[in-house]
C-alpha positions in Angstrom: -0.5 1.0 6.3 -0.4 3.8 3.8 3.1 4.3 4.0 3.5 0.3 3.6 1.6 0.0 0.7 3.1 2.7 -0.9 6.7 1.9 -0.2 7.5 0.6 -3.8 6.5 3.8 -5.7 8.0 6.2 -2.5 11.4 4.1 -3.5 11.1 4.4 -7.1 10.5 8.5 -6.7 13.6 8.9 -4.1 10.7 10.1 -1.6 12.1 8.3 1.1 12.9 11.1 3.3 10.0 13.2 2.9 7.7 10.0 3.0 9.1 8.6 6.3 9.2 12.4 7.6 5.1 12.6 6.8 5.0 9.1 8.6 6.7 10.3 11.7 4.7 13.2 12.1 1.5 11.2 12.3 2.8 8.6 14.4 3.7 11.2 17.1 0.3 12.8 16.2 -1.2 9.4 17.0 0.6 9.0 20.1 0.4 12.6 21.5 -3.5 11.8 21.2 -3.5 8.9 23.3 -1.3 10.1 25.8 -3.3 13.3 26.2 -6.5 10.9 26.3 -4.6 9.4 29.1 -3.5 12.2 31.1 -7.0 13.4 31.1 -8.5 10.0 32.6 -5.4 9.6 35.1 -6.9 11.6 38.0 -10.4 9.5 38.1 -9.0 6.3 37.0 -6.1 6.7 40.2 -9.0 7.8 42.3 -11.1 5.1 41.7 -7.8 2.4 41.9 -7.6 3.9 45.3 -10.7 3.5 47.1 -12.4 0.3 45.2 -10.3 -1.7 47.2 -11.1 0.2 50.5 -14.2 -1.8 51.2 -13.7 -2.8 54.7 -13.2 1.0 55.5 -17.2 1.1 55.4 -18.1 -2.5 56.1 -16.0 -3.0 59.6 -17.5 0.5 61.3 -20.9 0.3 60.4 -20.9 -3.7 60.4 -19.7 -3.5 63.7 -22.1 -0.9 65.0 -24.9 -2.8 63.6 -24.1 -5.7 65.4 -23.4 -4.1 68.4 -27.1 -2.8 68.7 -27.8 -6.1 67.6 -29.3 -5.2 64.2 -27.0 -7.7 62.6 -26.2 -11.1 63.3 -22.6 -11.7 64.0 -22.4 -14.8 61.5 -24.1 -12.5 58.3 -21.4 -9.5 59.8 -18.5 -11.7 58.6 -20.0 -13.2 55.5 -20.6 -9.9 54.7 -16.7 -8.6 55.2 -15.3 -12.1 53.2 -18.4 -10.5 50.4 -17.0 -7.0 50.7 -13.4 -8.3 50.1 -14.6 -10.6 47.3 -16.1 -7.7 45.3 -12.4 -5.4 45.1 -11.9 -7.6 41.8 -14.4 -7.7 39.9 -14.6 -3.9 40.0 -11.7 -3.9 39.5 -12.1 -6.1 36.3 -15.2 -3.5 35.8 -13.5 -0.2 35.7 -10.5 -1.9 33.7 -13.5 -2.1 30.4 -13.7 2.0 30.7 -11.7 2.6 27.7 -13.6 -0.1 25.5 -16.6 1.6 26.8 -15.5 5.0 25.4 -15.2 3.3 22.5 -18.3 1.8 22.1 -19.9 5.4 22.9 -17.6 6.5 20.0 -18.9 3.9 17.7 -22.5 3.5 18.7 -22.9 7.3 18.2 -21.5 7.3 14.6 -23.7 4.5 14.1 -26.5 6.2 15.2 -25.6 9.0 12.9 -25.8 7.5 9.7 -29.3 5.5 11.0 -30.5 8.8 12.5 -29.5 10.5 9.0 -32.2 11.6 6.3 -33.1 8.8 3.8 -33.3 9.6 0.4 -37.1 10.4 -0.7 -37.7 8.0 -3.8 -40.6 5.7 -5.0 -41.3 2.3 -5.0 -42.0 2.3 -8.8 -40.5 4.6 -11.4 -43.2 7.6 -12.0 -42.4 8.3 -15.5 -40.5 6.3 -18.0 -37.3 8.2 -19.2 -36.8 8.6 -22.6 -33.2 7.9 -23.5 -30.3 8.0 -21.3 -29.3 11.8 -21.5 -28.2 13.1 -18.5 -29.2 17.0 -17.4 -27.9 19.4 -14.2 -30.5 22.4 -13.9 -29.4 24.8 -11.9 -27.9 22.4 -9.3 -26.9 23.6 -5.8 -25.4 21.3 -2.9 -23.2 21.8 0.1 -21.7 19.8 3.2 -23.1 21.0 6.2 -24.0 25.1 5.9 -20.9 25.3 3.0 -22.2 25.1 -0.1 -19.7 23.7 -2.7 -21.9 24.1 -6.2 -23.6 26.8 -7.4 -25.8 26.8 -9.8 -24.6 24.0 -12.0 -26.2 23.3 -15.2 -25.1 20.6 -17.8 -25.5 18.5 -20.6 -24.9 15.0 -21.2 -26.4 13.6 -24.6 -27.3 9.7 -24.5 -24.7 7.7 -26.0 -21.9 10.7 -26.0 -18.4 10.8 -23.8 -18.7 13.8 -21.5 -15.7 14.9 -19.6 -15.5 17.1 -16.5 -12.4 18.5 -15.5 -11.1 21.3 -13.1 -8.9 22.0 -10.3 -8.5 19.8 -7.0 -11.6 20.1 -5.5 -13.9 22.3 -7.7 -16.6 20.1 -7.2 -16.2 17.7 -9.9 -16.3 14.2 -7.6 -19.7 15.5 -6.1 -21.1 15.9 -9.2 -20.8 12.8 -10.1 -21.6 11.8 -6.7 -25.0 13.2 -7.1 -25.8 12.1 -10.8 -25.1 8.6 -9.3 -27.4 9.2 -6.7 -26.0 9.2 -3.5 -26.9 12.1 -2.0 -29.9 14.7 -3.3 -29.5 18.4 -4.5 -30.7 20.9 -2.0 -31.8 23.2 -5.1 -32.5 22.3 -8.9 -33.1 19.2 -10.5 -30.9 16.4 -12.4 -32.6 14.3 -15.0 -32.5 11.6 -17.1 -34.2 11.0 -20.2 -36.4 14.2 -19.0 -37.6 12.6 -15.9 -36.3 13.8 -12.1 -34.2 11.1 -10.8 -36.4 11.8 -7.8 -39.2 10.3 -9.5 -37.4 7.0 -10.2 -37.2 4.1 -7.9 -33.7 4.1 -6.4 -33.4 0.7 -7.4 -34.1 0.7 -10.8 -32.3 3.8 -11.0 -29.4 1.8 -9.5 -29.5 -0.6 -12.4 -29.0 2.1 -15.0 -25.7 3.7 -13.7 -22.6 2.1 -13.2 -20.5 4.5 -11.0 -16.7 3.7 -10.2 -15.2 6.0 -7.8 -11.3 6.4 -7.5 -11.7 5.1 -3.9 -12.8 1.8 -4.6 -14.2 -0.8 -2.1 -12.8 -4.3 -2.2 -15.4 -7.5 0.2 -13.2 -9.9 2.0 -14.3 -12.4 -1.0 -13.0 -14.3 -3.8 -12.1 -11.7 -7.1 -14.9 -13.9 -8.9 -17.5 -12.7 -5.9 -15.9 -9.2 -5.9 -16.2 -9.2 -9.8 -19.6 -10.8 -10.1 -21.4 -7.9 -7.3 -21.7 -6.2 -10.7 -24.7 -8.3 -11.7 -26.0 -11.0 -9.1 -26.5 -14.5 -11.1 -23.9 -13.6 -13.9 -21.7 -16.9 -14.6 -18.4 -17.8 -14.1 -18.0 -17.8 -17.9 -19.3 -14.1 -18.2 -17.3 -12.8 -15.6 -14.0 -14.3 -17.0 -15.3 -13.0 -20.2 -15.4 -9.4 -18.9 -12.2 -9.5 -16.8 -10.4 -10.1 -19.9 -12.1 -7.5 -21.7 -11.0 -5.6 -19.0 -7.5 -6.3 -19.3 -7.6 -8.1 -15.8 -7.7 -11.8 -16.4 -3.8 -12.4 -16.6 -2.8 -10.6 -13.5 -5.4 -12.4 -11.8 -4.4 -15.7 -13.0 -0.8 -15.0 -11.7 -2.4 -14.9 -8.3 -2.1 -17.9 -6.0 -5.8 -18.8 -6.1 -6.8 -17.3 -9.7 -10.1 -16.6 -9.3 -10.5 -18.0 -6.3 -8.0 -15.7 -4.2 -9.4 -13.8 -1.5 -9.1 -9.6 -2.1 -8.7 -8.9 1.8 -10.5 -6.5 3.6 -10.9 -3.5 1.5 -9.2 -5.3 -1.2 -5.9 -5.2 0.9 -4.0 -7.8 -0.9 -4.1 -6.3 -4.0 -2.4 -3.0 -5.1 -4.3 0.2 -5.6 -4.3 -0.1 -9.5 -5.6 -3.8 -9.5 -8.2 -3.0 -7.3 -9.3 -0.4 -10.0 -9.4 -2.5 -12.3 -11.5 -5.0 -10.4 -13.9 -2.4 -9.8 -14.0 -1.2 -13.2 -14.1 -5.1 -14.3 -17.6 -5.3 -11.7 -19.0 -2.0 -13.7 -18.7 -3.4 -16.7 -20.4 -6.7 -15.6 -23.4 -4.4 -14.6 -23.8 -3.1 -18.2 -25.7 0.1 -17.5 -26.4 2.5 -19.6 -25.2 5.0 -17.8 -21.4 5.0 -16.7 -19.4 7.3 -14.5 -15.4 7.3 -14.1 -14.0 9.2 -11.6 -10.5 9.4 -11.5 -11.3 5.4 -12.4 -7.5 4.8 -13.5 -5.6 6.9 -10.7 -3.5 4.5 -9.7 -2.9 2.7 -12.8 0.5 3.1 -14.6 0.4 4.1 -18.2 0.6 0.6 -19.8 -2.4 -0.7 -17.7 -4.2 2.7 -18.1 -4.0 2.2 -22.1 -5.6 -1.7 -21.6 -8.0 -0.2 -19.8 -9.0 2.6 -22.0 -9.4 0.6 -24.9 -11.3 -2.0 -23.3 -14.1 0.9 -21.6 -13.7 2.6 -25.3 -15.2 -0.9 -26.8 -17.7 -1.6 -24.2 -18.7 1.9 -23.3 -20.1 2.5 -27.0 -23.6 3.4 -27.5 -23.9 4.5 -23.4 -23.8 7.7 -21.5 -20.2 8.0 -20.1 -19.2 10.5 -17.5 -15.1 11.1 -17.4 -13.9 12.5 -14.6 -9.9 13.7 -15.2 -6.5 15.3 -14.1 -4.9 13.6 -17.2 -6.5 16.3 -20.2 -4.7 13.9 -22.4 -7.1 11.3 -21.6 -10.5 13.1 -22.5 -9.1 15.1 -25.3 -11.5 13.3 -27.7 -14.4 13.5 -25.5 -17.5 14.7 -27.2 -18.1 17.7 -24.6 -15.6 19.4 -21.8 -17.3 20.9 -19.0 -14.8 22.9 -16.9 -15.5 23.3 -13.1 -14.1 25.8 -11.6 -14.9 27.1 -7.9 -18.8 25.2 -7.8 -19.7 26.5 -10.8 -19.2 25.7 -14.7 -16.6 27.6 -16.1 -17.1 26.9 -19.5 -17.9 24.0 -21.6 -17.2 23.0 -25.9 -14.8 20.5 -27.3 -10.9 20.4 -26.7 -10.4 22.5 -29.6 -13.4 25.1 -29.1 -12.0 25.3 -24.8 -8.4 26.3 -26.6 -9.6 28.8 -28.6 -11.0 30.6 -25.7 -7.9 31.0 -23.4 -9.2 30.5 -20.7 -8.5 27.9 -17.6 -8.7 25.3 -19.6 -6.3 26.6 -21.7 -3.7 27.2 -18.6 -4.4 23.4 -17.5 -3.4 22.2 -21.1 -0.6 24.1 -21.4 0.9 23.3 -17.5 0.0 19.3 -18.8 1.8 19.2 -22.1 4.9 21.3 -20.6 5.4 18.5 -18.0 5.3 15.6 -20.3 7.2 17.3 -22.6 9.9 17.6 -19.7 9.8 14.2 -18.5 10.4 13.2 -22.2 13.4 15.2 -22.3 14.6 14.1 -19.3 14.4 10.4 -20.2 15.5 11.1 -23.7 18.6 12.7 -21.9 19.2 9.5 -19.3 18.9 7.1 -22.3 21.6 9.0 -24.5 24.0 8.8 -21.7 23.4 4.9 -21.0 23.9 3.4 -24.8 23.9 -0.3 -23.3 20.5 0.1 -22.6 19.2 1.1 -25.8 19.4 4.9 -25.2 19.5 6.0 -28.9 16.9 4.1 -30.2 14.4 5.0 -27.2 15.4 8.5 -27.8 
């Protein structure tokens, strides 16, 4: 599905090859699995194909010595063989549910998992009032299992500032934001806001104050309006429509067959990756909380859309606590503070300008981002010159 989905931009990029190669590997990955699933259940599954309908090998010798000591009526000794014989199906029809059975082991257990797993220890009622909508990381520690992925984090987000995190692939920047949004707790330190422990707060209060839009977003088989207006229960139709097209997401939605009214799939499979960004970042805005967090919100979003959509988070954002999660540098460059992960821990933190003066990673990641825009530049300047007809001069 993956592969499907992506097809237009694997075209575009003359990935084809290495795509469909990727795609053919986990296919026969796929299928290697199942066959070695059923080598492994040949032996008893033959076994048991075997005997089931052997019934009568039992039933006539011991039938027939019971009734020849008289133990057994003769007329129960034959409904008994046309019983014995009448059974070979439905066990049959029995052992024919073992895989779905597997399965349901499978299933049930992960089920069981997540009910078994620790709840998060919160209050009914917030404690203690918080008194703004800063945002602090003391000395934060958390791990998967017995790895550990942060160490020692500490941060600090000012209410009503633009804070960006940025780092390598998987420094740790996703479960910080993870965290801050509450959906898991720290195994050491403390994160705040407004002063207060967010383990003091009632997780749904605290709920209503943070707005948090992962780069993975989740789509309900619903209408867009539904999908839209999760971000605050008993909003209108008029205010979400208002908000979509503050969002820049009102006229690709009315280009859909139903408008409003067109169902997003399961996981938002009929829509494309950006525009089910944008509908999620369309339901976060809805929720107006004062504290927002973008990770990797406009991933999939090419760079016209991704300009809508920063201006329209720009003007609704203002006044709030907005966490930016980022690969682009380009698009947090005027973010009031920079914190730099690096490895679990915070490599170093200032504005863009104070984070260049210290040559440092940040530095490196700036330099390796401007040096490949600068060459895709060229080389579209270059394929423009050499196609006039298509306006190659004056793009250049």
């Amino acid at each position: 599905m993956e592969y499907i989905n992506g097809i237009e931009v694997i075209k575009a990029f003359g990935k084809a090859k290495s795509s469909y190669e990727r795609f053919v590997t986990a296919a026969k990955e796929g299928a290697s699995c199942y066959v070695e699933w059923m080598r492994k259940c040949d032996i008893p599954f033959s076994l048991a194909m075997v005997l089931t309908p052997c019934t009568a090998l039992t039933v006539l010798p011991f039938g027939g010595l019971f009734a020849m000591n008289g133990s057994l009526v003769p007329a129960d000794f034959i409904m008994i063989i046309l019983l014995s014989v009448g059974l070979i199906q439905p066990l049959i029809t029995c052992m024919s549910y073992s895989d779905d059975i597997g399965k349901m082991k499978t299933v049930f257990g992960e089920i069981t998992g997540i009910l078994m797993a620790e709840e998060l220890s919160r209050p009914g009622q917030d404690e203690q009032k918080p008194a703004d909508y800063s945002v602090s990381l003391k000395n934060v520690h958390f791990g998967y299992g017995d790895k550990e992925v942060l160490h020692g984090i500490d941060m600090e987000m000012l209410s009503g500032t633009v804070t960006a995190l940025v780092g390598p692939s998987g420094s740790g920047k996703s479960t910080i934001a993870k965290l801050i949004a509450s959906l898991w707790d720290v195994q050491e330190g403390s994160i705040c806001i407004g002063g207060v422990d967010i383990r003091r707060l009632s997780l749904e209060e605290y709920n209503r104050r943070v707005a948090y839009v992962s780069q993975d977003n989740y789509l309900f088989n619903d209408t867009i309006m539904e999908n839209i207006r999760m971000g605050r229960a008993g909003a209108t139709d008029e205010e979400v429509i208002a908000v979509a097209k503050k969002s820049g997401c009102h006229d690709f939605i009315m280009q859909l067959e139903d408008g409003y009214d067109t169902i997003a799939g399961g996981s938002g499979g009929h829509l494309s990756g950006g525009e089910r960004q944008r509908i999620a970042i369309a339901r976060a805005m809805l929720k107006d909380a004062p504290v927002v967090i973008l990770d990797e919100a406009s991933a999939y979003m090419d760079p016209e859309n991704e300009a809508v959509i920063q201006a329209s988070v720009a003007k609704l954002v203002q006044g709030k606590t907005l966490i930016v999660i980022a690969h682009r540098l380009s698009t947090i460059a005027d973010a009031d503070r920079i914190y730099v992960i690096n490895d679990g821990r915070v490599d170093s933190s200032g504005t863009h300008r104070e984070l260049l003066q210290k040559n440092g990673l940040y530095k490196n990641m700036w330099e390796a981002h401007i040096s490949v825009k600068d060459t895709v530049n060229t080389e579209n300047c270059g394929k423009n010159k050499k196609d006039p007809e298509k306006g190659g001069a004056a793009n250049a």
